[in-house]
Backbone as numpy.savetxt, mean C-alpha at the origin, in Angstrom:
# Nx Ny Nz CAx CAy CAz Cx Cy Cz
-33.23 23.75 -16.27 -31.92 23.39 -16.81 -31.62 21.94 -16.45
-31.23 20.99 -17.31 -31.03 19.79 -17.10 -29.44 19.37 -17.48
-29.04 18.32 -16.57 -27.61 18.59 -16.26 -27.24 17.03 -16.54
-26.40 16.58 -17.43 -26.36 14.92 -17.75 -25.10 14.64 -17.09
-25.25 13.59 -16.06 -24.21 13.26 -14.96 -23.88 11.92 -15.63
-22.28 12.19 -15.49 -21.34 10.93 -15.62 -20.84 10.54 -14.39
-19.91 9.15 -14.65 -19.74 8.61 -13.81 -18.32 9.24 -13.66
-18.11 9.82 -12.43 -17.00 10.96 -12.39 -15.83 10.61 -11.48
-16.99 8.99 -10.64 -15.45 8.62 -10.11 -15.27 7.01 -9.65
-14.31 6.53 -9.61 -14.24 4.93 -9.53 -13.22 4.80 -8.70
-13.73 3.37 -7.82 -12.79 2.68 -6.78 -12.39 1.66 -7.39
-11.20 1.34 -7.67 -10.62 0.10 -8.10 -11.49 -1.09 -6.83
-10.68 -2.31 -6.92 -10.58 -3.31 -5.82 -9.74 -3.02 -4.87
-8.34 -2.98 -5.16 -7.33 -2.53 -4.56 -7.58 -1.43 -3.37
-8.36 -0.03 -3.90 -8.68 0.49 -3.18 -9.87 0.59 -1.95
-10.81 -0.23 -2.43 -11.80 -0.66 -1.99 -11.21 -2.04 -0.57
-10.46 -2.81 -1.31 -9.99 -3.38 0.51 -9.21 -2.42 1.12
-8.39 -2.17 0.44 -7.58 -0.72 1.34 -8.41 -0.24 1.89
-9.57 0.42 2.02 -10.37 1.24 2.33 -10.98 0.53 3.71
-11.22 -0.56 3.44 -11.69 -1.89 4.47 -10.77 -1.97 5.37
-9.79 -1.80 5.21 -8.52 -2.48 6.00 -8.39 -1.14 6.94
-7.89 -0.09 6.55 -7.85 1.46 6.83 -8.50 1.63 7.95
-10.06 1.12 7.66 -11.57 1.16 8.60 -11.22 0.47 9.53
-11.01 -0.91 9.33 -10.64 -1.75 10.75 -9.53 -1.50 11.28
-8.80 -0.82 10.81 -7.13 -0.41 11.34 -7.10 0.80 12.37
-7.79 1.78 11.78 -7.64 2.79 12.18 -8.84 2.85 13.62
-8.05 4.43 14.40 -9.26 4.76 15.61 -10.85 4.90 15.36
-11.68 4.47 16.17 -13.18 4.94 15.72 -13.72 6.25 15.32
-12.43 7.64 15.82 -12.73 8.45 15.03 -12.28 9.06 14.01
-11.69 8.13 12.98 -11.07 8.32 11.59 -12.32 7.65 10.42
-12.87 8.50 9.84 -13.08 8.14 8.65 -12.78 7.99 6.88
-12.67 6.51 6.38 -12.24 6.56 5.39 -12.80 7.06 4.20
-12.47 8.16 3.40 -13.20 8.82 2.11 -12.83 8.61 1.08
-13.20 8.64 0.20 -12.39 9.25 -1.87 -12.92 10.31 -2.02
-12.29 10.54 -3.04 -12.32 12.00 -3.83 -13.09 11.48 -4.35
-13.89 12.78 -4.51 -14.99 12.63 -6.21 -14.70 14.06 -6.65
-13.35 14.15 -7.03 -12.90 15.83 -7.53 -11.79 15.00 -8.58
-11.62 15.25 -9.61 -10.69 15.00 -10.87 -9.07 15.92 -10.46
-9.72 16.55 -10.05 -8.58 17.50 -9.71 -7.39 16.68 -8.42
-7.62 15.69 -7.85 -6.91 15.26 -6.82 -6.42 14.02 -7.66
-5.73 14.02 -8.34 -5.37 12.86 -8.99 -3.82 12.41 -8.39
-3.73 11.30 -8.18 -3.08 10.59 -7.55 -3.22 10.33 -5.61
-4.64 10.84 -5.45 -4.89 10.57 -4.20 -5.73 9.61 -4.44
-5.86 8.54 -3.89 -6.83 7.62 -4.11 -7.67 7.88 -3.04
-7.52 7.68 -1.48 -8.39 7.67 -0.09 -7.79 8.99 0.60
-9.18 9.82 1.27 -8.50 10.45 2.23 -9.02 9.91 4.09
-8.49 10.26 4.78 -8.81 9.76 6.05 -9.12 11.06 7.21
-9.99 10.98 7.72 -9.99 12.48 8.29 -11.06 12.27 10.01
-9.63 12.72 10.51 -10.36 12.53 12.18 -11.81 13.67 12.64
-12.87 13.14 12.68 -13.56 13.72 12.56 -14.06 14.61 13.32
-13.41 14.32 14.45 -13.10 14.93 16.07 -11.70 16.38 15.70
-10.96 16.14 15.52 -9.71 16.75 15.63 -9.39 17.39 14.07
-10.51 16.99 13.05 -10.88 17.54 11.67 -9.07 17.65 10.97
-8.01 16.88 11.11 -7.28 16.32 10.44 -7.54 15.40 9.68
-6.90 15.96 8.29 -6.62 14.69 6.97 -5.59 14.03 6.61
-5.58 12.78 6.43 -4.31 12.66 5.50 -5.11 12.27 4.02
-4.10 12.06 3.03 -4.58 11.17 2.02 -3.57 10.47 1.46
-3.93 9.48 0.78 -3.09 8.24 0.82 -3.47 7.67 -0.95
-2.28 7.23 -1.63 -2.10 6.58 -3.09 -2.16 5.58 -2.96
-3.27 4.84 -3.53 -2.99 2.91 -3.27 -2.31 2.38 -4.26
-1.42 1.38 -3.93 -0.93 0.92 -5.03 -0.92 -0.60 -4.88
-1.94 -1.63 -5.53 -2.29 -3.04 -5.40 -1.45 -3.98 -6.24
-0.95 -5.04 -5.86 -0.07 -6.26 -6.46 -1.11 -7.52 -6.60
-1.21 -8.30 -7.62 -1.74 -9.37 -7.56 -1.13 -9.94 -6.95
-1.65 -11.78 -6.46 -0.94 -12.29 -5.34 -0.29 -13.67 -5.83
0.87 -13.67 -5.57 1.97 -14.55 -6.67 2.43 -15.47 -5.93
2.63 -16.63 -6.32 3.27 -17.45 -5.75 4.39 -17.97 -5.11
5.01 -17.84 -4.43 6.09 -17.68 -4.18 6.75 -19.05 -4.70
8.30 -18.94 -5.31 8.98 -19.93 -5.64 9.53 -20.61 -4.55
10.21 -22.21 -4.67 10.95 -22.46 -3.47 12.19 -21.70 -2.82
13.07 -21.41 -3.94 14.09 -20.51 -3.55 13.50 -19.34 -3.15
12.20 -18.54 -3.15 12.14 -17.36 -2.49 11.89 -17.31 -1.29
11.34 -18.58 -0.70 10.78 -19.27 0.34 11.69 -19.23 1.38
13.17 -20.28 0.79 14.57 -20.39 1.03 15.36 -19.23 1.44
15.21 -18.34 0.64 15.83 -17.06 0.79 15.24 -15.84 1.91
13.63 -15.68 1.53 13.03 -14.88 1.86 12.43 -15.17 3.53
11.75 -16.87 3.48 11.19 -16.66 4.46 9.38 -17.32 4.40
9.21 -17.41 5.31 7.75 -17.53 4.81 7.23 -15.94 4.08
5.86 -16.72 3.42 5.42 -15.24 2.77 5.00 -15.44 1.30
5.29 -14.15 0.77 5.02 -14.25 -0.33 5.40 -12.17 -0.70
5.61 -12.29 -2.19 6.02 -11.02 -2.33 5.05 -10.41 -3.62
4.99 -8.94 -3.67 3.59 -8.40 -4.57 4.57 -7.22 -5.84
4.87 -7.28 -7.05 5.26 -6.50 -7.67 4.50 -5.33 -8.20
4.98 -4.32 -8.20 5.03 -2.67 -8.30 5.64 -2.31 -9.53
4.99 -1.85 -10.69 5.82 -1.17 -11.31 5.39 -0.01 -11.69
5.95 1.45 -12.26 5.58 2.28 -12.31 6.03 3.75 -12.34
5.62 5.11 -13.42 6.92 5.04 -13.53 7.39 6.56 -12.42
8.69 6.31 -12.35 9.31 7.56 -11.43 8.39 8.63 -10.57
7.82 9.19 -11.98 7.07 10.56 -11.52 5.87 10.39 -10.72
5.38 9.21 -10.50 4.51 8.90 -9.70 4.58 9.39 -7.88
6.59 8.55 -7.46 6.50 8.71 -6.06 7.22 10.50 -6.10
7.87 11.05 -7.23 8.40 12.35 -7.19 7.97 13.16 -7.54
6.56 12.91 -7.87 5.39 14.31 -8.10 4.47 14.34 -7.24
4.57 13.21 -6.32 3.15 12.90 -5.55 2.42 13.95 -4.24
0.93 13.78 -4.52 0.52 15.02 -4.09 -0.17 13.96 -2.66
-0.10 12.96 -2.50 -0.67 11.94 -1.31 0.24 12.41 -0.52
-0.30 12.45 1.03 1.28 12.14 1.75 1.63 10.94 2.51
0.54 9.96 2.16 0.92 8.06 2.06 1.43 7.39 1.23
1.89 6.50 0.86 1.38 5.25 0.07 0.98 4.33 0.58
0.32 3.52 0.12 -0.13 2.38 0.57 -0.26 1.64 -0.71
0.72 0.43 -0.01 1.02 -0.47 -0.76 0.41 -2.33 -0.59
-0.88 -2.50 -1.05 -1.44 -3.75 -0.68 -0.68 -4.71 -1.46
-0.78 -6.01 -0.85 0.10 -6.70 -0.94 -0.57 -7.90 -0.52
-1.37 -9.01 -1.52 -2.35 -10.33 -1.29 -0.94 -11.27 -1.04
-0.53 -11.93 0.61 -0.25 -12.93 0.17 -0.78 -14.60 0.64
0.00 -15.29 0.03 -0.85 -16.63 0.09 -0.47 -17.36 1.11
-0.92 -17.70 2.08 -0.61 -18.47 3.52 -1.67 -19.78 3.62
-0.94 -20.86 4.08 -1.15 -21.72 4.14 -1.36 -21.97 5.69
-2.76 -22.47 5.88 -3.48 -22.64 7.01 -3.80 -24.22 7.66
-2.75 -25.24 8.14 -2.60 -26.42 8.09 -3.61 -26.86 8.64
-4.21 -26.57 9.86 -4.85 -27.12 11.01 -6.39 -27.57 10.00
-6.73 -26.32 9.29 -7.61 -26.71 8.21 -7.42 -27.47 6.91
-6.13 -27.49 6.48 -5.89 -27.89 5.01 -6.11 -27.16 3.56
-6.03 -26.02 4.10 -6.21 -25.09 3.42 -5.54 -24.00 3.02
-5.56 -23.16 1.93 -4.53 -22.17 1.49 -5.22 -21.11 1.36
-5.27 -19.97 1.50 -6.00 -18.52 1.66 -4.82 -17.20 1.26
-5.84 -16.37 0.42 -5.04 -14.84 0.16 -5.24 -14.21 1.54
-4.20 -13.40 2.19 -4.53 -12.03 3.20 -3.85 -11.32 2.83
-4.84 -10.28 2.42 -4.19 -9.02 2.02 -3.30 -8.20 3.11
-2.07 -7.13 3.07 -1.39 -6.76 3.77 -1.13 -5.47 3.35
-1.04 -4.52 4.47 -0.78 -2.84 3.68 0.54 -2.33 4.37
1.39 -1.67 3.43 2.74 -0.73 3.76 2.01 0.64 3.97
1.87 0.77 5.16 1.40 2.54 5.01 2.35 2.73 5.25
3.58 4.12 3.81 4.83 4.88 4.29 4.66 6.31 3.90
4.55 7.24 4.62 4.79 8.58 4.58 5.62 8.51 3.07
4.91 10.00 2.24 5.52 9.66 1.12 6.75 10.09 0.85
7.12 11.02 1.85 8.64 11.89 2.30 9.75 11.02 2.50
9.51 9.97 3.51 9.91 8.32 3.55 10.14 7.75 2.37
9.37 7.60 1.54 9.32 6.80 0.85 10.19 7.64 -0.54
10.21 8.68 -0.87 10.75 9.29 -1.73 12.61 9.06 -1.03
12.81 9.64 0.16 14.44 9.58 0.43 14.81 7.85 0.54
14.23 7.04 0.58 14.15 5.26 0.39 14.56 5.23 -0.37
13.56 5.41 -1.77 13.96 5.31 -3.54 15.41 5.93 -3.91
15.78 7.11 -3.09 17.02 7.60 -3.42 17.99 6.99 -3.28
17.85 6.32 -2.04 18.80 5.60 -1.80 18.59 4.07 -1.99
17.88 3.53 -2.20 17.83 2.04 -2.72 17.34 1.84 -4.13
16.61 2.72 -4.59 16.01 2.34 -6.23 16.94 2.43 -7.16
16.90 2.09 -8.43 17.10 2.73 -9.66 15.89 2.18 -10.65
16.11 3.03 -11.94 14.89 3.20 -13.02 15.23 1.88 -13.62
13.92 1.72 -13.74 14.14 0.35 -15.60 13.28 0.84 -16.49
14.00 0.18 -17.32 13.40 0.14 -18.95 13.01 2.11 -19.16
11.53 2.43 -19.78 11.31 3.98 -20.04 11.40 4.51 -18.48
12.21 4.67 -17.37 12.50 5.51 -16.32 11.16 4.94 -15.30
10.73 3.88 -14.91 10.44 3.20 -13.95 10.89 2.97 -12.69
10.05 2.55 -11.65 10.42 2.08 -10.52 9.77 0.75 -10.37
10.22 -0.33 -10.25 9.74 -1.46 -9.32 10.58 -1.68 -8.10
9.31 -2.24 -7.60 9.41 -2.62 -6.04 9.00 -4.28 -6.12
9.61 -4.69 -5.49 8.99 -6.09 -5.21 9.20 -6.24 -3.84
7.61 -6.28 -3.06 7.87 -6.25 -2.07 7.62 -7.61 -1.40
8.44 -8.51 -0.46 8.29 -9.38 0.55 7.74 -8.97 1.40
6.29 -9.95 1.97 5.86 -9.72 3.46 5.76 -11.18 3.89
6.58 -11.18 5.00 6.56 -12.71 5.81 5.65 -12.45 6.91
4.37 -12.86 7.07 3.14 -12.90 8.06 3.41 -13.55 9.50
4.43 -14.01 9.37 5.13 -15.03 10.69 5.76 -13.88 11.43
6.55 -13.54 10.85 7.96 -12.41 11.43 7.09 -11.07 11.46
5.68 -10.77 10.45 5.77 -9.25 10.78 6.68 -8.58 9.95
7.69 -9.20 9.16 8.72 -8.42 8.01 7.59 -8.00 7.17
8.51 -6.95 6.53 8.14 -6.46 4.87 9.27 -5.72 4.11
10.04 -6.15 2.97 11.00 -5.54 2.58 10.73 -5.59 1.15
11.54 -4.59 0.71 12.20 -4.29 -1.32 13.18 -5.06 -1.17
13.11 -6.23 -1.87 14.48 -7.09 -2.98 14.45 -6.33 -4.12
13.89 -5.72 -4.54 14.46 -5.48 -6.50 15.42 -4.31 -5.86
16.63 -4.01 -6.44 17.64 -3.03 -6.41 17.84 -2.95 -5.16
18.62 -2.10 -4.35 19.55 -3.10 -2.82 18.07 -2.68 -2.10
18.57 -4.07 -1.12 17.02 -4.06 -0.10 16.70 -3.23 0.48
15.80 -2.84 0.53 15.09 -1.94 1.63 14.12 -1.95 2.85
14.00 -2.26 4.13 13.08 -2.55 5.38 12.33 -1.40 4.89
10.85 -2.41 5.11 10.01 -1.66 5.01 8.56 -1.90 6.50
9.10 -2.80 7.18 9.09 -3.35 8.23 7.87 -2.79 9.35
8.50 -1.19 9.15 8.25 -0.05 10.45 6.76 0.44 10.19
6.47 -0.01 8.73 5.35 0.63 8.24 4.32 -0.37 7.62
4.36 -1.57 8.47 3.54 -2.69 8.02 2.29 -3.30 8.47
1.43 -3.25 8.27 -0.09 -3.42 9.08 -0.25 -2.56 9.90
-0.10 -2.88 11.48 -0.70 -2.68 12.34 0.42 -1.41 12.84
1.36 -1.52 12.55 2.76 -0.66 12.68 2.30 0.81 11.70
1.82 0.41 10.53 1.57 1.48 9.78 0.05 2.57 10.02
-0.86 1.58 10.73 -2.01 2.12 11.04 -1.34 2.99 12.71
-0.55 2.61 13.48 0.10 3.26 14.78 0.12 4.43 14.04
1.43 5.11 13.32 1.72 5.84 12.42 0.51 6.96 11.86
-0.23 6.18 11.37 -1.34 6.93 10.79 -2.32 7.70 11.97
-2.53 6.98 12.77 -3.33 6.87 13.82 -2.53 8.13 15.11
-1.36 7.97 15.11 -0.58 9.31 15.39 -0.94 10.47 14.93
-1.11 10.68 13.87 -0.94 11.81 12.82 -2.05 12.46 13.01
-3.26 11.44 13.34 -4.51 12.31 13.26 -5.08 12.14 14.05
């Protein structure tokens, strides 16, 4: 019996540094996985202590990396911020119990003369992140959510400006891998 295999499953980029980042973030005994099951859709990575055989799994969600204007600079801070759009049923059906939200921004490195992307991750419990939206989101356009998120690399901030602000702060790099790193 001969069996013709497709290609049944794909890592974006997005997920693929996530996945990188996750690895260097997390304890030596967490390993980072994907699904190769159709059936887990909207999990992108799972993570699973291999010692203590706890999982989580986690939705990536990647921003290209934008420039920041002067007034956002002014306003915001150093940094740079990554837009999200997408719609509703995404964070209120979701079967992850992360998100992770990468976030390239552009920092300027004087001593060299140089300007560089570093990518940055929001790991937020998605329970978190659903009572957040309740209280800071609303929909656009066909019943959407954007996020535009600020991360200032100086301060360690990360917040939502689109619709009233939201700290997202608690759950930012190294803060969000603590978190994760708890759990399992």
């Amino acid at each position: 019996m001969s069996i013709a295999y497709k290609n049944f499953w794909s890592l974006n980029t997005d997920e693929a540094i996530a996945a990188g980042i996750l690895r260097n973030g997390t304890n030596k005994d967490i390993e980072v996985l994907m699904p190769l099951n159709a059936q887990m859709k909207g999990v992108d990575l799972c993570l699973i202590n291999v010692k203590t055989k706890k999982v989580i799994t986690i939705q990536v969600k990647g921003s290209r990396a934008y420039e920041p204007g002067k007034g956002e600079v002014v306003k915001y801070g150093q940094g740079s911020g990554g837009w999200f759009f997408f719609p509703k049923e995404v964070i209120s059906k979701a079967m992850a119990d992360y998100f992770g939200f990468l976030i390239y921004i552009i920092e300027e490195n004087k001593k060299i003369g140089r300007r560089i992307i570093e990518p940055h991750i929001v790991l937020i419990p998605t329970k978190v992140l659903k009572a957040k939206c309740k209280k800071c989101k609303n929909t656009h356009g066909d019943g959407r959510l954007s996020f535009k998120i600020w991360v200032n690399p100086k301060t360690k901030e990360a917040f939502d400006y689109r619709d009233k602000k939201m700290d997202l702060t608690d759950y930012l790099d190294e803060k969000g891998f603590k978190i994760i790193n708890s759990k399992l």
